[in-house]
BAROKOL-703988 format. One record per residue (C-alpha): x, y, z. Coordinates in pm, 1 decimal. Layout:
((X; Y; Z))
...
This chain:
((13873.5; 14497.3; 17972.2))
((13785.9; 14160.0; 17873.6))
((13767.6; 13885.3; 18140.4))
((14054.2; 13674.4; 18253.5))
((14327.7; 13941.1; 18089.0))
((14542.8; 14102.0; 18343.9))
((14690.6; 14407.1; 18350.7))
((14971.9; 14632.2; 18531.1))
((14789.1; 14905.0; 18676.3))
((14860.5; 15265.2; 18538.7))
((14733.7; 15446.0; 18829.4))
((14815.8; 15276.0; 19214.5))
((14575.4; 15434.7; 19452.0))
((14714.0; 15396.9; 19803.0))
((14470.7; 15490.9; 20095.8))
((14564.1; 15603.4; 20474.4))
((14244.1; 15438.6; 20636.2))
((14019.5; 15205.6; 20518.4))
((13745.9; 15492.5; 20622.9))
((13881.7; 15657.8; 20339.4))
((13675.5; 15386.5; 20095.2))
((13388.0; 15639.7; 20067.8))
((13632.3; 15934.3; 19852.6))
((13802.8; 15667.0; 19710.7))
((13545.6; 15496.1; 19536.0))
((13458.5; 15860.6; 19348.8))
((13798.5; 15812.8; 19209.2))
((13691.8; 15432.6; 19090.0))
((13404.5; 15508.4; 18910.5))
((13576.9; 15772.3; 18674.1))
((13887.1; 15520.4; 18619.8))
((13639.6; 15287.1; 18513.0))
((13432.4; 15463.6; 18293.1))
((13791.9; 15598.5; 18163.3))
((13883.4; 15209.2; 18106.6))
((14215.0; 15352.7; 18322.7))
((14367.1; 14995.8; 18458.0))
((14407.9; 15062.1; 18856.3))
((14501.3; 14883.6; 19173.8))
((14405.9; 14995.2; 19533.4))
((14595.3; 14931.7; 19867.3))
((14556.6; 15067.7; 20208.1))
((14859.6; 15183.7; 20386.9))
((14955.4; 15441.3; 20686.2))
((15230.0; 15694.9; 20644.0))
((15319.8; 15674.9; 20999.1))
((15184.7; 15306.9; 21102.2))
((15283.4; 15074.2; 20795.5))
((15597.6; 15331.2; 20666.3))
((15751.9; 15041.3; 20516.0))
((15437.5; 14856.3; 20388.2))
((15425.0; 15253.0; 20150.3))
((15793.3; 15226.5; 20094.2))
((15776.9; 14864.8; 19939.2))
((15425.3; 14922.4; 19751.9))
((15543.3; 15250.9; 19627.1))
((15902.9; 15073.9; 19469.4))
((15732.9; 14787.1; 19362.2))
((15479.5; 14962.6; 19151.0))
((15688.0; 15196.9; 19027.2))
((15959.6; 14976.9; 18877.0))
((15659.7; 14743.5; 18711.6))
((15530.9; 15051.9; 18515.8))
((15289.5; 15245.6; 18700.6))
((15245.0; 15566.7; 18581.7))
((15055.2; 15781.4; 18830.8))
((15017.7; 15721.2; 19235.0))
((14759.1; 15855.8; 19408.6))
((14732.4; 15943.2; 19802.3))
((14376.1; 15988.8; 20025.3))
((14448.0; 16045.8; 20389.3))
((14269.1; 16282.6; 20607.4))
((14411.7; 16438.9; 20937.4))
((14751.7; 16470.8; 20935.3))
((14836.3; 16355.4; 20559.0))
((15141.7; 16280.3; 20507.2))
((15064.3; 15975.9; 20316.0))
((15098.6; 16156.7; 19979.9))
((15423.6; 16335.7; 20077.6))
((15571.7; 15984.7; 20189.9))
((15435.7; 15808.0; 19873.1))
((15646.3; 16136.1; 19624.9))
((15941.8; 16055.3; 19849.7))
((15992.6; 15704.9; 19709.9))
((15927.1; 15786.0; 19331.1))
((15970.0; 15972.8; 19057.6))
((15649.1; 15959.4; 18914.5))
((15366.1; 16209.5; 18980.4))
((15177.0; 16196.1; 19245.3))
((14803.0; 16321.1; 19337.2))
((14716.7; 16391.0; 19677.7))
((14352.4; 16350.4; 19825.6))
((14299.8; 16506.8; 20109.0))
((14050.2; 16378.0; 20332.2))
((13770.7; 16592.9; 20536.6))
((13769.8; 16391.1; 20892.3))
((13813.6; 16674.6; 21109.6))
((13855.7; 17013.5; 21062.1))
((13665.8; 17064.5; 20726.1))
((13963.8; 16902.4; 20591.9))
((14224.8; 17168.7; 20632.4))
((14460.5; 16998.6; 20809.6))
((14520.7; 16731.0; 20555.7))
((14523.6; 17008.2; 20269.0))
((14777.6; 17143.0; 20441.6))
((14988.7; 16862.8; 20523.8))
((14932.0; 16711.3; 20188.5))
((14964.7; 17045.4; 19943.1))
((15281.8; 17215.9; 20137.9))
((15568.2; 16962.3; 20014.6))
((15932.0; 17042.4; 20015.0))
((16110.1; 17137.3; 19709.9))
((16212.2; 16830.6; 19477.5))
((15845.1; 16632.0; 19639.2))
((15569.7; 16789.5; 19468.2))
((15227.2; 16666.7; 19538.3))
((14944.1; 16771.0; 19268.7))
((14700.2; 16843.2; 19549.4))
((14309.2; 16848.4; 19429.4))
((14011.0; 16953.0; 19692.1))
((13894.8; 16806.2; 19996.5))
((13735.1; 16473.7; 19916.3))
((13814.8; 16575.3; 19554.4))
((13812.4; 16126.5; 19456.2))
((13702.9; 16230.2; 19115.0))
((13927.5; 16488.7; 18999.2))
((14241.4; 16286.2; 19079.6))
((14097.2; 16027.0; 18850.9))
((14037.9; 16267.8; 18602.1))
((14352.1; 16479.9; 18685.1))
((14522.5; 16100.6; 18614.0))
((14377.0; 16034.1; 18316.7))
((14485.9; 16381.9; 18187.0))
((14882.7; 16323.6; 18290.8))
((14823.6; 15959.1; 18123.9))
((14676.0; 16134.3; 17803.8))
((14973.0; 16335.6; 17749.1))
((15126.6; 15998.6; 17546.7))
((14810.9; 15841.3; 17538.4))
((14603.9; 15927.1; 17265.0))
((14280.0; 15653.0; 17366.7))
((14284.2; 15781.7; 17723.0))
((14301.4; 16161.6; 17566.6))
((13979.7; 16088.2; 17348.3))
((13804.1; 15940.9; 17639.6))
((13866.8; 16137.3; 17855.9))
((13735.4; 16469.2; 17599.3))
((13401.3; 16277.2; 17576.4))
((13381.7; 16278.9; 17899.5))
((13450.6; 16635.7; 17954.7))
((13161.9; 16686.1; 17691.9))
((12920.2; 16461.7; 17914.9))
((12967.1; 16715.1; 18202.4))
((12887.3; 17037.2; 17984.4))
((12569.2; 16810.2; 17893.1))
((12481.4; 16777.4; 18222.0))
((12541.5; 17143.4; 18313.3))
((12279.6; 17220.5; 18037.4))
((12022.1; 16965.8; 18134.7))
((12035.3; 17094.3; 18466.2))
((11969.3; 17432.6; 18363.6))
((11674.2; 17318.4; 18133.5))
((11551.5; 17190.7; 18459.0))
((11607.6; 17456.3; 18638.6))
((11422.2; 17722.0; 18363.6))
((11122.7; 17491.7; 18313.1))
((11004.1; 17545.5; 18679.2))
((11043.4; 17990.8; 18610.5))
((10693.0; 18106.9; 18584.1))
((10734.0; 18507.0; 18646.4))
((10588.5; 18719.6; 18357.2))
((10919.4; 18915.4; 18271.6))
((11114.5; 18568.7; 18225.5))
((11234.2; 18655.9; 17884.8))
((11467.0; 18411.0; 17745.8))
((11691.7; 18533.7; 17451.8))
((11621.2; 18396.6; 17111.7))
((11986.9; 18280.6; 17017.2))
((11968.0; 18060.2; 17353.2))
((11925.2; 17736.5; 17197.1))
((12194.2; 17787.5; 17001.4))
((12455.5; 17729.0; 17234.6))
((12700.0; 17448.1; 17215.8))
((13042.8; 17351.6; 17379.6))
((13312.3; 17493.8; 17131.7))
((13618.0; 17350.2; 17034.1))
((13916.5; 17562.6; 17010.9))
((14044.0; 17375.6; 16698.9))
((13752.6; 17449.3; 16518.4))
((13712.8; 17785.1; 16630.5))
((14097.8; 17957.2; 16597.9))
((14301.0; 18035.3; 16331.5))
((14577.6; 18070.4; 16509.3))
((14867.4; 17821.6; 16640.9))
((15217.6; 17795.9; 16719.0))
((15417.9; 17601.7; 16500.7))
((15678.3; 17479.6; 16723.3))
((15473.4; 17424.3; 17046.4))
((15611.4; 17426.1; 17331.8))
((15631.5; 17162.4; 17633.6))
((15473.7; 17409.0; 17919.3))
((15318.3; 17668.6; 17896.5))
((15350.5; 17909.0; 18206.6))
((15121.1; 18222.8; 18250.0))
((15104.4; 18434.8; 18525.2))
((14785.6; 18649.7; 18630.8))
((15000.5; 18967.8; 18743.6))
((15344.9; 19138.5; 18760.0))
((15345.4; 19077.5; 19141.2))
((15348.9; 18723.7; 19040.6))
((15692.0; 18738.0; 18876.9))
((15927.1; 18611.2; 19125.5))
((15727.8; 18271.0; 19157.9))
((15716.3; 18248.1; 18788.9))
((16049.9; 18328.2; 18738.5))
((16155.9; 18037.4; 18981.3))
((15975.8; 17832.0; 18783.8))
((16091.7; 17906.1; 18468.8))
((16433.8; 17874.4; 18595.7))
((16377.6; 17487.6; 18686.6))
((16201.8; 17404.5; 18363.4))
((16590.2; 17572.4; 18195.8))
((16740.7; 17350.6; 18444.6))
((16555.2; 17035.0; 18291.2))
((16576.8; 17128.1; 17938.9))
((16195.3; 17167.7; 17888.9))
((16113.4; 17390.7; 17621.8))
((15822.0; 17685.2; 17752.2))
((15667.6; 17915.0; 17673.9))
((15540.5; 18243.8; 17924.5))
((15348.5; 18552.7; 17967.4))
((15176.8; 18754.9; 18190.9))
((14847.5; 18827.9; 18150.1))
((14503.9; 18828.6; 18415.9))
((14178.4; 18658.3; 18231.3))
((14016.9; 18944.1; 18442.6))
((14142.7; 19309.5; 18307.1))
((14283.4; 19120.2; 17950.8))
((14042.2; 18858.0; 17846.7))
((14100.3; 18852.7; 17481.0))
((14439.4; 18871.9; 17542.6))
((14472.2; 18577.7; 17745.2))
((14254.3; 18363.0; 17560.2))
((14500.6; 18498.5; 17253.6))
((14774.3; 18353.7; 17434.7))
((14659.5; 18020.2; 17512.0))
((14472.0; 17942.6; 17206.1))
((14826.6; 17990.6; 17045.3))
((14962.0; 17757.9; 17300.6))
((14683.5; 17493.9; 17308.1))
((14941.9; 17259.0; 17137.7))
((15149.5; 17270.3; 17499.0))
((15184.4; 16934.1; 17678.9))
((15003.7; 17115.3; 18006.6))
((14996.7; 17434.4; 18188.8))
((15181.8; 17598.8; 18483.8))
((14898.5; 17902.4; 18580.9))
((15065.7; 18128.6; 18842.0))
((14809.9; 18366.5; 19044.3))
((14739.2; 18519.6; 19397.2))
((14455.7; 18661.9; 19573.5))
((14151.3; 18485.8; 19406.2))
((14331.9; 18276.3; 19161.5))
((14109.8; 18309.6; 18858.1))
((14399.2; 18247.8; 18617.3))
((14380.6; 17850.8; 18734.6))
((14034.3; 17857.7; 18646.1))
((14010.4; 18026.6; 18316.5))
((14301.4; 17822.2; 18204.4))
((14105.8; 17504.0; 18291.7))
((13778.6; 17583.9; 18142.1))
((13991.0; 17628.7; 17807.4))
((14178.2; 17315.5; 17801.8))
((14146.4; 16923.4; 17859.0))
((14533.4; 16891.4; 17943.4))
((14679.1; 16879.4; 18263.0))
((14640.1; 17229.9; 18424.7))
((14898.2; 17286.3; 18740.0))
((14857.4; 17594.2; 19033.3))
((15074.6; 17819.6; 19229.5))
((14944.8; 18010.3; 19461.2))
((15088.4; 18316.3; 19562.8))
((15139.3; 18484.9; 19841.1))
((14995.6; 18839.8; 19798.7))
((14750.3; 18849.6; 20082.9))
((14636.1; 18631.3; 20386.7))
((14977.7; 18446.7; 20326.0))
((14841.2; 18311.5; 20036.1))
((14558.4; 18087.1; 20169.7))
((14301.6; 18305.1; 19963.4))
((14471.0; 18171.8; 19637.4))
((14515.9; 17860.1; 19761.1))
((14202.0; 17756.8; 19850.5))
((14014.6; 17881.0; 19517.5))
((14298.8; 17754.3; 19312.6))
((14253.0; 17383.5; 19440.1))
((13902.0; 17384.7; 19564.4))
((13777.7; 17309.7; 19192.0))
((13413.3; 17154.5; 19100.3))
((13423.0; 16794.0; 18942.9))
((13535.2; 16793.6; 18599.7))
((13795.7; 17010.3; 18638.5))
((14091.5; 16958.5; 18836.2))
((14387.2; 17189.6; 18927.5))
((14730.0; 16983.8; 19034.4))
((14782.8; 17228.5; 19301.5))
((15078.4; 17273.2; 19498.8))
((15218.5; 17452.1; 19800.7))
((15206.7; 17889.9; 19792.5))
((15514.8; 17954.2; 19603.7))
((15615.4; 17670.0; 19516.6))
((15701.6; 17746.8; 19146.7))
((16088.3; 17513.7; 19188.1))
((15832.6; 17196.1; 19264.6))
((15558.3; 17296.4; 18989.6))
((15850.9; 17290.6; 18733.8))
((15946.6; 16886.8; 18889.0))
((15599.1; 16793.7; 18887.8))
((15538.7; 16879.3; 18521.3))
((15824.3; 16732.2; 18410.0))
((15725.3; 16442.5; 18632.4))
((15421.1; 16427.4; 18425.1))
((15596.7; 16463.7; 18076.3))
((15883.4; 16208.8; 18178.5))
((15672.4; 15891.5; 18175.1))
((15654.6; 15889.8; 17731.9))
((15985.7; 15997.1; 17730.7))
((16329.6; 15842.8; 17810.5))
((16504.0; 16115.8; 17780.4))
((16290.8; 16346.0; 17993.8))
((16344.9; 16065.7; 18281.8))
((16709.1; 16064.9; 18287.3))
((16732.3; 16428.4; 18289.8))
((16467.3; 16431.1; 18611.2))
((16603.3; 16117.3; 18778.0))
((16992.8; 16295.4; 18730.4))
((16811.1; 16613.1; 18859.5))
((16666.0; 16479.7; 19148.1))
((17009.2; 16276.6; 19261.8))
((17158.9; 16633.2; 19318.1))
((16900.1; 16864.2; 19390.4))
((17042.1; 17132.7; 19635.3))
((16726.5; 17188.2; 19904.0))
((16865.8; 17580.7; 19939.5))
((16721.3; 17624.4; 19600.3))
């Protein structure tokens, strides 16, 4: 950005506590090297409620296009902050006490009709990332930054491995030959396949006992007139299968992945696209906190939008959240949706 122009910030990054510069500034350093124009405020949930209220209307109605929360303990910052818009919201949570479970909590389990797209503890970098990836969606300079930067983390992977082999001395170390041949692909390039009328979402779910949540959110994407695709199919027992399916979809605005117990689905999805990926965990076993903590505990890079177990009714909002800020028509349908939205749901 050259000096002395001024800009309306796409992404308003509110913060519960000034102690909260440290995950924040991850956040900063990817929005800059993104060229993402930002602003930063700090603001309780439960000491400055209406200091939140007015930033969050403000910002909103002068074109800002994704909010992000980071609060530790108690979080609801990110939960007040999706009360007062209709624009997506990321949630940080914060590790103060705990190991930062109590602010996952507070800030992943939202009501129906408030998503949150929750990322790990202390995750600053993936909600920039996870930002720049909802602003890509009808923004094709952010998109093509954001895939070179995508491409700069697979380099660093792979210089950290070279790194890593250089120092192995043992006398059966026996590197393959094909080894140096490999590269990051690119689906375009590497499928023959597509689907000519793509859809908006594409929802997969990683097993039959994940029906009822995918069903759900199906049923709200109908509601909203977004067109979807879905199937059901686990990147573990099908691989070829499920790579079929979303190679075939890759021309989807984002993904809804649907998955209990260890939540691979999320994960494979992620690692084979660059557009916004969003998680429901489900509640097979331990109540669900097995899925949900590998579905949003993700390595930098790659971000899941995670919200609360079960949640497919507020996975459905927050995708059409995302898709709603390039399109008009998308925005009346949500904002009319949201005026009557019946909590029994």
């Amino acid at each position: 950005m050259e000096l002395g122009i001024t800009m309306e910030p796409k992404v308003m990054i509110l913060l519960g506590s000034a102690s909260d510069i440290n995950i924040a500034e991850k956040a900063l350093d990817a929005l800059e090297k993104l060229k993402i124009p930002y602003d930063i405020r700090v603001a309780s949930a439960h000491r400055t409620h209406q200091k939140v209220k007015n930033i969050v209307s403000q910002a909103t109605e002068k074109g800002t296009e994704v909010f992000m929360g980071i609060a530790g303990l108690s979080a609801h910052l990110p939960g007040i902050i999706a009360a007062n818009t209709y624009k997506p919201v990321i949630g940080v949570p914060v590790d103060v006490k705990l190991g930062g479970m109590d602010a996952l909590f507070a800030t992943v389990q939202m009501p129906l009709g408030a998503p949150v797209a929750t990322v790990g503890v202390d995750r600053g970098e993936n909600a920039a990332i996870l930002a720049a990836q909802i602003i890509g969606i009808h923004d094709a300079n952010v998109k093509e930054r954001l895939s070179l930067m995508r491409k700069d983390f697979f380099t660093r992977v792979k210089e950290d491995e070279d790194k890593l082999l250089d120092r192995l001395q043992g006398e059966y170390y026996s590197p393959p030959s094909w080894k140096k041949d490999e590269k990051m692909d690119d689906p375009d390039e590497t499928s023959t396949i597509r689907n000519e009328n793509p859809p908006k979402v594409a929802v997969v779910s990683g097993s039959y006992s994940d029906m009822k949540v995918a069903k759900k959110t199906t049923m709200f994407l109908d509601k909203l007139n977004i067109s979807h695709e879905s199937a059901v199919v686990s990147p573990i027992r099908s691989p070829d299968k499920f790579e079929k399916f979303l190679d075939i979809n890759r021309d989807a605005e984002l993904f809804i992945a649907i998955s209990g117990l260890s939540a691979h689905v999320t994960g494979a999805v992620v690692a084979h696209t660059e557009k916004p990926v969003l998680g429901v965990p489900c509640s097979m076993r331990l109540d669900g906190l097995d899925a949900l903590l590998s579905m949003v505990n993700m390595p930098p890079g790659v971000p899941v939008a995670t919200t609360g177990i079960d949640a497919g009714g507020n996975a459905a909002i927050l995708a059409v959240e995302m898709l709603a800020i390039g399109d008009d028509f998308i925005k009346e349908e949500l904002l009319d949706f949201k005026g009557h939205i019946n909590c029994k749901w």
